[in-house]
Every structure is written in C-alpha cells, then in structure tokens.
C-alpha positions as CSV (number, residue, x, y, z in Angstrom):
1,X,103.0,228.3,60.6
2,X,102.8,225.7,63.7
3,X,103.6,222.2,63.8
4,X,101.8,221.6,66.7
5,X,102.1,221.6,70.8
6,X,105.4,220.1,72.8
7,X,106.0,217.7,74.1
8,X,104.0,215.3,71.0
9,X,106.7,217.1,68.5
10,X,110.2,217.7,70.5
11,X,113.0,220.3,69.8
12,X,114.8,218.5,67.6
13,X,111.5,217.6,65.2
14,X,110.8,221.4,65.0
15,X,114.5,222.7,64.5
16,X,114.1,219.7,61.0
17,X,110.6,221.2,60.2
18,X,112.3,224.7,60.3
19,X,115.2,224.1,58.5
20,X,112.6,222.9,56.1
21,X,110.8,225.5,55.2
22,X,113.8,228.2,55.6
23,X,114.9,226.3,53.0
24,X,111.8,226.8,50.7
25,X,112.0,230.5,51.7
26,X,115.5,230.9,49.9
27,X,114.5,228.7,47.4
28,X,111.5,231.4,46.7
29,X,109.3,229.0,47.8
30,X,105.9,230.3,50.2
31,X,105.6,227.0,52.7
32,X,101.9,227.7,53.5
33,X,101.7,227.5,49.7
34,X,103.3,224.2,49.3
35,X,101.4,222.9,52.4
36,X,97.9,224.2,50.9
37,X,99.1,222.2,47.4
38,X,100.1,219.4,49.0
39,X,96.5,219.3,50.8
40,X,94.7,219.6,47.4
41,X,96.8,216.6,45.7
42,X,95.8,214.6,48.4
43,X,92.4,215.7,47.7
44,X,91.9,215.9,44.3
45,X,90.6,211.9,43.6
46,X,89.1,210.7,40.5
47,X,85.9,211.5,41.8
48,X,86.4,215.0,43.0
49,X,88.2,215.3,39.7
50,X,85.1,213.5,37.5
51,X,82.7,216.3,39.7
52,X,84.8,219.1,37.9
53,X,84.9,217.2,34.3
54,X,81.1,217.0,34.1
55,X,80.8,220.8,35.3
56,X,82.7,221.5,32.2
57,X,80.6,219.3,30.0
58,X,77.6,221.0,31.1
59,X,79.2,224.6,30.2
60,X,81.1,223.1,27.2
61,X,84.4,223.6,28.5
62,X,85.3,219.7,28.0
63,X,86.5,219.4,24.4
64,X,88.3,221.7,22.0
65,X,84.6,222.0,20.4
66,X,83.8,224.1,22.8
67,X,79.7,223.8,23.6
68,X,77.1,222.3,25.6
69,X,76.9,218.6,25.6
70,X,73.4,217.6,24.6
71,X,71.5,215.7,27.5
72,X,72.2,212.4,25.7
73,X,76.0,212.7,25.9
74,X,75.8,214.0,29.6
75,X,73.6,210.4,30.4
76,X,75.8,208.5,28.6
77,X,78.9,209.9,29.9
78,X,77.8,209.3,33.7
79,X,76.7,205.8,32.8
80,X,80.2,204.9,32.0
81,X,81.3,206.7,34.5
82,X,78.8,205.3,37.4
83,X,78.9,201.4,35.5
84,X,82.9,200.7,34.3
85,X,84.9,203.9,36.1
86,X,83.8,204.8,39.7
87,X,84.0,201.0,41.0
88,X,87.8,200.8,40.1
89,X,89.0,204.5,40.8
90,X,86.6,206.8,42.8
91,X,88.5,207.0,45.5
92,X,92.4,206.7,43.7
93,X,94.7,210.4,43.7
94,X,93.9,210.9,40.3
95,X,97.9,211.8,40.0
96,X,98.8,208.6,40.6
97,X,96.4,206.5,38.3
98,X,98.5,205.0,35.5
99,X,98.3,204.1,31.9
100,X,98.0,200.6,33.1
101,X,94.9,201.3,34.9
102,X,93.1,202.5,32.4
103,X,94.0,199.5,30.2
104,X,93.1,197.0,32.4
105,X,89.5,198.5,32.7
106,X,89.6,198.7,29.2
107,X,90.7,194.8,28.3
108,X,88.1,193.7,30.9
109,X,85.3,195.3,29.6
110,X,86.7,194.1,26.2
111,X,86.7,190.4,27.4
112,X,82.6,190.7,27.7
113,X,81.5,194.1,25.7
114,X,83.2,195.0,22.7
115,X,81.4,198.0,21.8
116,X,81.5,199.3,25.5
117,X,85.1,198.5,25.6
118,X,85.2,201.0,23.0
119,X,83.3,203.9,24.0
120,X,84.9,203.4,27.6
121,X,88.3,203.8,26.1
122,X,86.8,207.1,24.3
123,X,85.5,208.6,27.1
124,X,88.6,207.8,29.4
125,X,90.2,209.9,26.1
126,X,88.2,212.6,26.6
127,X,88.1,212.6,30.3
128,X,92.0,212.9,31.1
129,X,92.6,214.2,27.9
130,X,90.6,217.2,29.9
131,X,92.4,217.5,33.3
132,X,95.7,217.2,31.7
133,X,94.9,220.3,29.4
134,X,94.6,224.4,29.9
135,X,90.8,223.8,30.2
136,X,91.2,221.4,32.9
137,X,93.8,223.4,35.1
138,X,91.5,222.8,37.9
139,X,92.9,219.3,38.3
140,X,96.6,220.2,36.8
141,X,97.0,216.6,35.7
142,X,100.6,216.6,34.6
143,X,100.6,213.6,32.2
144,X,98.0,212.2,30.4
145,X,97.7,208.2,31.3
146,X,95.1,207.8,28.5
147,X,97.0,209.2,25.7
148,X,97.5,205.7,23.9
149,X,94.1,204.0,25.1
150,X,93.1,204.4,21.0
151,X,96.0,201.2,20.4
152,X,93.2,199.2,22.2
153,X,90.3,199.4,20.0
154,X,88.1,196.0,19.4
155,X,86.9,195.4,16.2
156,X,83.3,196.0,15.9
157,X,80.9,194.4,13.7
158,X,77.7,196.2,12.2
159,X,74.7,194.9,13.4
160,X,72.0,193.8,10.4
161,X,69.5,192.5,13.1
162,X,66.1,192.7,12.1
163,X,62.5,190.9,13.3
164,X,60.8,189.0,10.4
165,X,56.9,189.4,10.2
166,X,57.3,185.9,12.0
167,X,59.0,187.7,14.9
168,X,56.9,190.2,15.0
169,X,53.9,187.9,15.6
170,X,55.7,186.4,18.3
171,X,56.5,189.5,19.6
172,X,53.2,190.6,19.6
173,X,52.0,187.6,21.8
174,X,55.0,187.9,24.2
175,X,53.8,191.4,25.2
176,X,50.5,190.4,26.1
177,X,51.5,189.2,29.7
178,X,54.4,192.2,30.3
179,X,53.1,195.2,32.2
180,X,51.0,197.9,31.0
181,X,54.0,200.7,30.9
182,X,56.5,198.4,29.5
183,X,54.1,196.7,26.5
184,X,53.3,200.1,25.4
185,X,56.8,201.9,25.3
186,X,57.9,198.5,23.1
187,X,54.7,198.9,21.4
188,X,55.7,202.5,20.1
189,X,59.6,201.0,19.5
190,X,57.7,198.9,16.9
191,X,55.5,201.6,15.5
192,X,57.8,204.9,16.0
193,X,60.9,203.8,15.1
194,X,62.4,206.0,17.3
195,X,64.9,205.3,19.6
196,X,64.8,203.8,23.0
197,X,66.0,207.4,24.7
198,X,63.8,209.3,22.4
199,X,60.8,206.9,23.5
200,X,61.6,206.3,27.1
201,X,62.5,209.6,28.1
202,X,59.4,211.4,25.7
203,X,57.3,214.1,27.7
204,X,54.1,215.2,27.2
205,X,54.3,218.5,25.8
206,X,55.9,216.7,22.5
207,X,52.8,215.5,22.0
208,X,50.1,218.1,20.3
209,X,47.0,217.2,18.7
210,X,48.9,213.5,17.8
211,X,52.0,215.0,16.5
212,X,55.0,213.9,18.8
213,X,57.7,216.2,18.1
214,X,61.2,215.4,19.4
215,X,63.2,218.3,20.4
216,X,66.9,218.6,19.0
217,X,68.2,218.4,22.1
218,X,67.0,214.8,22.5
219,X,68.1,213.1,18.5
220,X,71.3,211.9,18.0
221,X,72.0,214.6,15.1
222,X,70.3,217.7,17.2
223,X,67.7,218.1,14.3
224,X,64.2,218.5,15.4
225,X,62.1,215.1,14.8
226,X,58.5,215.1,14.1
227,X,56.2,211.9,14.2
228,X,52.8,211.8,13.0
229,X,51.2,209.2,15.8
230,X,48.1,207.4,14.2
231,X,45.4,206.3,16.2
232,X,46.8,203.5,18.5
233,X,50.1,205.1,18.6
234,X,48.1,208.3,20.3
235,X,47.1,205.8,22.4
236,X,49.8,204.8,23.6
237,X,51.7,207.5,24.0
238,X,48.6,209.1,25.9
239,X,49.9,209.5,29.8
240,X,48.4,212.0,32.7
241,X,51.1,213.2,34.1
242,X,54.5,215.1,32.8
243,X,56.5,211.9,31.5
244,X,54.5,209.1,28.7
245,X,56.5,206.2,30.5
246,X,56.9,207.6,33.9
247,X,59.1,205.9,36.9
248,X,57.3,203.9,39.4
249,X,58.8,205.4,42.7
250,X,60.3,209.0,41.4
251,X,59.5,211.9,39.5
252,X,61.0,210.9,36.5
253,X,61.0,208.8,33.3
254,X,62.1,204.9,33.8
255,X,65.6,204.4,33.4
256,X,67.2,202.4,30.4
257,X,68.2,199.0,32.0
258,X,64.5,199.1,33.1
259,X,63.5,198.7,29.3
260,X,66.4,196.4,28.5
261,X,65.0,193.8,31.5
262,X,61.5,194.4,30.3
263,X,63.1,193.3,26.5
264,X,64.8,190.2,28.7
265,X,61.2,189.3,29.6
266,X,59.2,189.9,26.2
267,X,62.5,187.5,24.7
268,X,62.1,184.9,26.3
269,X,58.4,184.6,26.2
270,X,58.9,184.2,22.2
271,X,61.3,181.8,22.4
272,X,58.9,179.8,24.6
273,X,56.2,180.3,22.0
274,X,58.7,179.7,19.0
275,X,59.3,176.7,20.6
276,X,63.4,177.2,19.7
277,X,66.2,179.8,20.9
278,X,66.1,183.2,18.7
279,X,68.7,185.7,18.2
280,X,69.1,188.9,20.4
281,X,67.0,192.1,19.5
282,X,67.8,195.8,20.7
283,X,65.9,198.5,21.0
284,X,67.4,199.7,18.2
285,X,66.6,196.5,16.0
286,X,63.0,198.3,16.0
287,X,64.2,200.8,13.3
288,X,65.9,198.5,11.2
289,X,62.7,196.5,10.9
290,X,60.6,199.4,10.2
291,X,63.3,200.3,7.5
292,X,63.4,197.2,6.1
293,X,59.6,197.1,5.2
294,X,59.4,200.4,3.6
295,X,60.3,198.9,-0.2
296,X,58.2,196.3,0.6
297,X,55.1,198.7,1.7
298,X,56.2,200.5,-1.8
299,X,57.6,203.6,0.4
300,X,59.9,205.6,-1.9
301,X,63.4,206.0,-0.6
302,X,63.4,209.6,0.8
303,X,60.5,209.4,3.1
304,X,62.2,205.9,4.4
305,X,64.9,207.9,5.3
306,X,62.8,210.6,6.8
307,X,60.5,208.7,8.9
308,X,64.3,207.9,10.8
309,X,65.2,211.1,10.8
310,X,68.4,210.5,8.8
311,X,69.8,213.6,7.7
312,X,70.1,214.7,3.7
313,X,73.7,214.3,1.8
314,X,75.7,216.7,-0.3
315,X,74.4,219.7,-1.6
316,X,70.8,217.9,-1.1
317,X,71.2,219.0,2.9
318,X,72.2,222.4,1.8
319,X,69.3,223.4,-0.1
320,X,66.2,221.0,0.1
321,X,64.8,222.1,2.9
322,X,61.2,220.3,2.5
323,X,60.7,218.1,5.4
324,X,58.5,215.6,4.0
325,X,55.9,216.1,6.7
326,X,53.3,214.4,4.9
327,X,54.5,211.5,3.4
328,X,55.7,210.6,6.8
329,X,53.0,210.7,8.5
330,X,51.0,208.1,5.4
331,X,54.1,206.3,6.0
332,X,53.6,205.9,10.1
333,X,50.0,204.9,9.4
334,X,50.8,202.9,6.9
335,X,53.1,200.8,9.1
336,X,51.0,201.0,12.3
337,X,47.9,199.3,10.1
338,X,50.5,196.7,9.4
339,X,51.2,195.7,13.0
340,X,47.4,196.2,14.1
341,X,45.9,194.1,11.2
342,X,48.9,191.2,12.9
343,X,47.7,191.9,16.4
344,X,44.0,191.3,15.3
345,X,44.5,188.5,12.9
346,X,46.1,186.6,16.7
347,X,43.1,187.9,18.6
348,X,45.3,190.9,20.6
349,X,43.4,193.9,19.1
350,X,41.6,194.3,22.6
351,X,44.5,193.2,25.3
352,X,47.2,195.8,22.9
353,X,44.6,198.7,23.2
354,X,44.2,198.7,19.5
355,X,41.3,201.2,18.6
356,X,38.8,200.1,16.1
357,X,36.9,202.5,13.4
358,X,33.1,201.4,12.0
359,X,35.1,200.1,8.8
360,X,37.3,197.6,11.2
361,X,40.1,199.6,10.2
362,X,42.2,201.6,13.1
C-alpha cells in the first residue's frame, strides 16, 4: 500500500499511517481490505443501493415470497421511487439515512396524499426491510431505519364514487373536443371496465377476432382476463401499430399521468357544461359505474362480478371452474348499446366513431 509521493505527505504523516495499519495487521485486520470497504460505504448511496433492490425484484429476490414481481408492481415501485424517494435521498450514504428521514417523507406526502402516504411508507418497508436482510447483503445495511414506518399509517376512506347516467352524458359531450387517442382510451374505461394500466398499456396481439384478452401478467390478481369488445369497442381499440394507445414521441404506450391530465381536461369541460363544480372521478370510478348498472340492466350477480374479473370465494374458486365467457360478452354489449344509444340521443354517434347497423342499432 502507498500513501502517496513526498514531500505532499511528510515523514511524520507516513510513520502515523503506518502505525495504522500495523496495528490492523495485529488486530487480524487486512488494511487493503478495510480501505476497499471503506471505498464501497462511501459508494454505496440510496441510488446505487435502489439499482440493486429493483434487480432483486426483477429475479424475485426482494421479499421473503420469493418470485418475480409482475410488471405492475415493478412500475409502481419506480414511480414511488422516481416521484416521493430519489428527490430527497438519491444521492445520501444509504448508512446514514435515519428513521427520521423516512418519516419526514412519509408525513409530507401525508399532509397532501393519504393513500400515497401509505403505499410510500410500504414500499420504504419493503425496500430497507431488503438491504438490511441476508437477501440484501449486497448493501449490508446494518439497521433497518424503516422498521417502525407502519406507526404512521393514515386512515383511508373507501371510495363509493360513481358517474350517474347524468354524468355520463356530460361526459360524453366533454370528450368530443379532447384528442383522438385520449377520447378513445376513456371511451374503452367507460365501456371495458378495465383498469387504466390494463387499458393504457393494452397491445395488439390481445386483441383477436374482437376478443381482448388481458394477460395475467398485466391484472391485479395474475388471472387471465378476457373481454368480448362489441362493435364500437373494436373500434376503438383498433390501432396499426404494436401499442392501442401508443406514445406520441417513443416507442411505447402513453404514460399514466398522460391519462390523468387528459381526465383533468374532459373534468372540467363537464363542469362547464353542468354549469356547477362536480366531484372528482378516477380511472377507476369507470368500474364502479359499470358495476353499479348491472342490477339495473337485470345482470345476475356472477357475471357482474365476472365482467371485473373479480375472483370466486370459498370452495366456489376451488372447483367452479366455468368462466362465464358468454354471459360476459351479452353483458359488454349490453352496456356498450347503453352508452351508444346516450351518445346518439346528444348527436355524438358520428364525432365518438360509433358504428351504425341497417337496424340503427350498433
């Protein structure tokens, strides 16, 4: 080992450095090992450390579970990390972040976003929980900072949103000036019921001969989801390239806050036309309206649940196996003739790309 050239270190700073690492020597200590440790603390920040975490989420190594994440989680992981964690502590030793770090991220996303607050704190969990465990040892955190991040949980309240056939009119007339991508992706929220990932990130090859089948690797509960489009819905899911809602400037499908900015627009539009404020829709508002009309459409219970993909209870998972295929897809035509029947009866058959048959009917 050197320390470097004379005279920038004198005699008397290299006799101390010696001394030094004689002493490590007796102590059983290799210095060149030290040093190279020493390096790799110094090194080792929370986003070299973050870089390792999500290689062992992609091979399943992150959890005690022990698989593959699905490509959901992965997104939705590196969304928290990108949007709440990288701003704060990218570039701090990842030794040295403390317990009240993590809380004060926590409490300030808590002040605005409850629900994020929440599945921040989680993932913070998970994520230290990870380099502070055997299946992290390629960090070697020593203490756990996150350990007690659960204490902080904000209540959440279950959302009962829904749009009323009123809001649905409304909603129907705000998409009319929104671009051609955007009005059909919220077009096939409406009619699909499907979820805003599921819809935004679809691909053509899950469409065949107007069934869109959604793989298990992109539904919440990993079970395959089929949806039998009707003949509007085929049209708007109809694309010529790889991706049905494809990004503007990359090879890609459009990113969530895309469709989120796009349900900013359509919002405000209705409010203009209500004439008075209205209360915030999701995405995911889409399926509760859907639900919410099947008793009323006389849809019996189990197709309902079906058509959402929602998985059988009990014993009933276990052995009924019948998947309903056809009662679904009556059901998805059933509902899509209820939203075109709107859109003409407010003269946006044409300008929604509704398609007519000889009887008038879609």
């Amino acid at each position: 080992m050197n320390l470097g050239a004379f005279p920038l270190h004198s005699i008397a700073a290299a006799r101390d450095w010696a001394i030094q690492l004689n002493a490590q020597v007796e102590a059983g200590i290799d210095p060149r090992e030290a040093r190279r440790a020493k390096q790799a603390h110094a090194a080792m920040t929370v986003a070299r450390a973050h870089v390792l975490y999500m290689r062992a989420v992609h091979e399943g190594r992150s959890s005690r579970a022990k698989r593959p994440n699905k490509p959901r989680t992965i997104s939705d992981k590196l969304e928290i990390y990108d949007r709440d964690v990288a701003p704060a502590l990218a570039d701090k030793i990842i030794y040295d972040v403390t317990e009240a770090d993590l809380v004060k991220l926590v409490e300030k996303k808590g002040r605005t976003a409850r629900v994020r607050a929440n599945r921040l704190a989680a993932e913070l969990k998970v994520f230290f929980g990870w380099a502070s465990s055997l299946r992290g040892t390629e960090v070697g955190l020593a203490i756990d900072p996150s350990r007690r991040l659960g204490d902080l949980r904000f209540p959440e309240t279950a959302r009962s949103r829904k749009l009323s056939l009123q809001e649905i009119e409304w909603f129907l007339l705000a998409l009319v000036d929104e671009e051609r991508d955007f009005r059909r992706g919220m077009l096939a929220w409406l009619l699909t019921a499907a979820r805003i990932s599921e819809v935004g990130f679809a691909h053509r090859d899950e469409i065949v001969d107007g069934l869109w089948t959604i793989p298990a690797s992109r539904t919440k509960n990993s079970i395959e989801h089929s949806i039998a489009l009707g003949p509007w819905g085929q049209r708007l899911m109809h694309t010529n390239g790889d991706w049905v809602f494809p990004a503007p400037k990359i090879d890609g499908p459009r990113s969530k806050s895309c469709w989120y900015k796009a349900r900013n627009r359509v919002k405000r539009r209705m409010e203009v036309i209500a004439g008075r404020p209205l209360e915030r829709f999701t995405p995911h508002d889409f399926r509760r309206t859907a639900r919410s009309n099947t008793k009323r459409l006389k849809v019996d219970y189990e197709t309902a649940e079906a058509m959402l993909n929602h998985v059988k209870k009990g014993m009933e998972r276990t052995y009924d196996r019948y998947e309903m295929e056809a009662e679904k897809r009556a059901w998805f035509l059933k509902w899509e003739n209820e939203i075109a029947n709107k859109a003409w009866a407010v003269g946006l058959g044409d300008v929604l790309e509704i398609p007519v048959a000889p009887d008038g009917r879609i």
